[in-house]
C-alpha positions in Angstrom: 16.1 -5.8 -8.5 13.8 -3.2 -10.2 16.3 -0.8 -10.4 19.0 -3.0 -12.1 16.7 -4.5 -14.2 15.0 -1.2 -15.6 17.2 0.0 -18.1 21.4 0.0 -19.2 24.4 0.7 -17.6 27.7 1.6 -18.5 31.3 1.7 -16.7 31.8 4.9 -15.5 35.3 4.5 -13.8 37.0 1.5 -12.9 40.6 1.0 -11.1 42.4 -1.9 -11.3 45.0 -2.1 -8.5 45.2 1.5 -8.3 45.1 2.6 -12.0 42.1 3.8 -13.9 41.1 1.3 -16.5 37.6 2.8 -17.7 38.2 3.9 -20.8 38.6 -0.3 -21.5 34.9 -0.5 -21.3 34.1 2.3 -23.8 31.4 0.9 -25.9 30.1 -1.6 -23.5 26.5 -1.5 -21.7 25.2 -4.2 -19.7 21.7 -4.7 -19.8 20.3 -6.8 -16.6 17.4 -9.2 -16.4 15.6 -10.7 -13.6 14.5 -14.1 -14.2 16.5 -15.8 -15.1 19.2 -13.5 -13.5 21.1 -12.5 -16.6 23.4 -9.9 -17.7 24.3 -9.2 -21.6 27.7 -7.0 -22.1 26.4 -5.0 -24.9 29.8 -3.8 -26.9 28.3 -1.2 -29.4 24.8 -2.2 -30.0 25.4 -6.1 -30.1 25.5 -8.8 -27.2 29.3 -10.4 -26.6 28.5 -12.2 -23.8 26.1 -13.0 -20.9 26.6 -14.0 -17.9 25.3 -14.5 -14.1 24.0 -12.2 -11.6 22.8 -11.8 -8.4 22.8 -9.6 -5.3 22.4 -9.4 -1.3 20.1 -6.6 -0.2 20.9 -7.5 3.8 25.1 -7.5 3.0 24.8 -5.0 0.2 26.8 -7.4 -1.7 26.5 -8.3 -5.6 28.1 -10.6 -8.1 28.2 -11.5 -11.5 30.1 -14.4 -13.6 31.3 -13.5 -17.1 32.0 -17.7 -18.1 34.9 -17.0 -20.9 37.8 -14.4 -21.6 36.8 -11.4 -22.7 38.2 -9.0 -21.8 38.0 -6.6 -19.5 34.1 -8.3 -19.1 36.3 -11.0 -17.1 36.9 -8.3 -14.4 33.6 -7.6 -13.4 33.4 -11.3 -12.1 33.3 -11.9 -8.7 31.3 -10.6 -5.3 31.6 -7.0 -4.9 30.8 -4.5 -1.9 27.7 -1.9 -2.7 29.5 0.9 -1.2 27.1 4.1 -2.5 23.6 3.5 -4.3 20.6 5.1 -5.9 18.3 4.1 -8.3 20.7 5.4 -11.1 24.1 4.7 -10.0 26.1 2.0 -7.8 29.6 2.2 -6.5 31.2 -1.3 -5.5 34.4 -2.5 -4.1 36.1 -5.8 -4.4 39.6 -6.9 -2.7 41.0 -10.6 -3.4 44.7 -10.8 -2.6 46.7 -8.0 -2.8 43.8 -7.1 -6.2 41.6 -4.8 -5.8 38.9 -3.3 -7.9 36.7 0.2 -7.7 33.7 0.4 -10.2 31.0 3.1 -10.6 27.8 1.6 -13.2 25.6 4.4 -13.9 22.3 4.1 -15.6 22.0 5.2 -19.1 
């Protein structure tokens, strides 16, 4: 929890389904907090919208929930599968269907 909360991330690559959607979340950081477990999607300096997280240490699992459409904040919803970690980056995984998803956040 320390580690997400301590600071911003940002996108660093994302595919959607096999193509590379980052660049959609240039300008976006998300900014974590612990208690309650919040997330703020910081487009450019200003808060568009917060939402839920939360996260399984003995699974390596996380989630979040974006309530709302914005887009592409809408993407990051569900549970995802911590595949790589360190205290400044984390690569995830998430397959529903035939959709899957491939993030990297990386501390700023």
């Amino acid at each position: 929890i320390k580690a997400m909360t301590d600071g911003q991330w940002a996108v660093t690559n994302f595919v959607y389904n096999g193509t590379n959607i980052t660049t959609d979340f240039s300008g976006y950081k998300f900014k974590y907090h612990n208690n309650p477990k919040k997330v703020d999607a910081i487009k450019n300096g200003t808060t568009e919208i917060t939402g839920d997280w939360g996260g399984n240490s003995s699974d390596n699992t996380t989630w979040a929930n974006f309530t709302g459409s914005v887009n592409p904040i809408t993407l990051i919803n569900g549970t995802w599968n911590i595949t790589r970690n360190s205290w400044t980056y984390v690569e995830a995984s998430q397959t529903n269907g035939s959709e899957t998803k491939i993030m990297r956040l990386d501390k700023q």
